[in-house]
N, C-alpha and C positions, 0 to 999 in steps of 0.2 A: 233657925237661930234668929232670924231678922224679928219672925213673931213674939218669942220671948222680949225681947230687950224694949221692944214695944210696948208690951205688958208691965216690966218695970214703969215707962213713965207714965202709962195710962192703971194704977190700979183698981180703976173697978172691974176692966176685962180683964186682967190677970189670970184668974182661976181658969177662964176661955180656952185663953190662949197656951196654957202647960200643955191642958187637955189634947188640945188641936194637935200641936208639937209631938207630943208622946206617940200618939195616932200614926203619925207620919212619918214618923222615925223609925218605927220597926217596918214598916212596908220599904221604905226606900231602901234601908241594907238590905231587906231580903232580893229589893231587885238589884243590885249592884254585884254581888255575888255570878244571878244566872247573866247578865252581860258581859263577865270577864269570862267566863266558860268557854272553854274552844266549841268550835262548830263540829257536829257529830261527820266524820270521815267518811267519805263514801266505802261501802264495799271492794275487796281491791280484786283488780281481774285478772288471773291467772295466766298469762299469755305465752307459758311456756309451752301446753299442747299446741299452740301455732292458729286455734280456731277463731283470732280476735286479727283483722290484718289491718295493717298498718294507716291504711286512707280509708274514710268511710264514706260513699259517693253513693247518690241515688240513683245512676245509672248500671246500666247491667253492663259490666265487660266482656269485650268481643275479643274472643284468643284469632290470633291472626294466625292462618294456616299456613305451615314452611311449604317456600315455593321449590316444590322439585324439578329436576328438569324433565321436562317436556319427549315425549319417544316422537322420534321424527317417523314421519309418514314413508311409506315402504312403496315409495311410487318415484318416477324418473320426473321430471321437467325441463322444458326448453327454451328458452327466450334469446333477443336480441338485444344489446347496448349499442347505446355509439355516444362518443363524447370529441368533441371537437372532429379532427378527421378522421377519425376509429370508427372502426365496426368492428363487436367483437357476437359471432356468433355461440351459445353457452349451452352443453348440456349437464343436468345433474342427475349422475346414478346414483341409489343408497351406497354407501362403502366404508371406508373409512376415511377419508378425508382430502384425498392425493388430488393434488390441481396440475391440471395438464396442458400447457398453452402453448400451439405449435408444434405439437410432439415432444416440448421439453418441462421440465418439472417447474414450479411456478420460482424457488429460488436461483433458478439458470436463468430464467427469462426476466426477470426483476430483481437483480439484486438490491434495488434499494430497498431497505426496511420499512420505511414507508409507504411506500406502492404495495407492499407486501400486506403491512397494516389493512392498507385502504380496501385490497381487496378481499380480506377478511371479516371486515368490520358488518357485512350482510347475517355471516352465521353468528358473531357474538352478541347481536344483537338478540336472535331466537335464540340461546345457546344449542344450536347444533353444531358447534364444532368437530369434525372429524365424523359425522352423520354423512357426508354427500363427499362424492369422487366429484369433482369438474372439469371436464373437457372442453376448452375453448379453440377456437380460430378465430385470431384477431389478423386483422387486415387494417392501412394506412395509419396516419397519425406517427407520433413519437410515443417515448415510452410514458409519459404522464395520460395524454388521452388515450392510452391502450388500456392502463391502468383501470382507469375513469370508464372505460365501455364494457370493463369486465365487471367490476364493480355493479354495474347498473344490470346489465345482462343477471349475474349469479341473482340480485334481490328481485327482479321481474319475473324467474325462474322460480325462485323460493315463491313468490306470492302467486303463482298457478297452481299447483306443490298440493297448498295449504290455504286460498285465499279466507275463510274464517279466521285464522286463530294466526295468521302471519302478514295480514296484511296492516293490521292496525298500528303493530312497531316497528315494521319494515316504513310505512307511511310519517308517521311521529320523529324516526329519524331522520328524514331525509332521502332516503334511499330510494327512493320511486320514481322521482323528480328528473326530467334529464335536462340535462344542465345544456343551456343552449348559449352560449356565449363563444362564441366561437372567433378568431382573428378577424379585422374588419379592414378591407381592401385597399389597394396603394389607390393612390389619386395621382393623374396627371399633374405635373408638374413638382409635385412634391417627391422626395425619396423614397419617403414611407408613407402610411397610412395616415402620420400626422406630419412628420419630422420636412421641415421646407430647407432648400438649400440656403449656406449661408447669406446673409446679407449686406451687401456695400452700396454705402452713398454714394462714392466717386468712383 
């Protein structure tokens, strides 16, 4: 349009300039038309047979194998605990699971649940629970380091057992370790081990 009106005030290009315009005019609608045209759709995928999955990752995925439990070894073991004044001597037959301390079943000799816990905590960790009978004789201490020398006795037992394949989460928990921290001795002129009798200025 600007070419035309140019034309009017310049008539000697005039005839030029229709020319030019006419020219131009049919190219530009015909491309006006193909840039309003929607963009051609891609192919659509089917993804109700299932064979299209969800994330697309250039890695291979690794199916992680279900962890079954483990068959306990069909062999005895023996070891020794001590925790503070305890000493708990431990055998373990295959069986089914019965703990025996002192001749008495392990809820007679520990009623507390905890101690109970504590000295179970060796087979839940392998799950072998109810895999091994245990026979203990525990000697000194009270009932926490009796606990505590069983505890270490049954996992020191298991890691003879099985030392491959039981000692590495027997070890990871803690279980292997004997706990040396034992009461630390009265001192002359004090009460206790720390405690000083009371004190007056006058």
């Amino acid at each position: 349009m600007a070419k035309i009106s140019d034309s009017i005030d310049n008539p000697i290009d005039g005839e030029a300039a229709v020319e030019a315009a006419a020219v131009e005019t049919p190219a530009a609608e015909a491309a006006a038309p193909a840039a309003k045209a929607p963009a051609a759709k891609a192919p659509a995928v089917d993804v109700a047979d299932g064979d299209v999955p969800e994330t697309f990752t250039t890695e291979t995925p690794v199916e992680a194998a279900p962890k079954a439990p483990r068959p306990a070894l069909n062999v005895p073991g023996a070891a020794v605990g001590r925790r503070k004044q305890a000493i708990a001597r431990v055998r373990l037959i295959p069986g089914a699971g019965t703990i025996t301390v002192n001749g008495r079943d392990l809820a007679n000799y520990f009623p507390n649940k905890l101690h109970q816990q504590l000295i179970n905590d060796p087979f839940k960790v392998l799950d072998l629970l109810g895999s091994y009978d245990v026979i203990a004789r525990i000697t000194g201490g009270g009932p926490s380091g009796q606990a505590g020398a069983l505890r270490l006795g049954i996992a020191r037992a298991l890691n003879e057992i099985d030392r491959e394949n039981n000692r590495a989460d027997l070890k990871k928990a803690g279980f292997l370790s004997r706990d040396a921290r034992v009461i630390e001795r009265k001192k002359a002129g004090l009460k206790k081990a720390r405690k000083a009798p009371q004190f007056s200025k006058r």
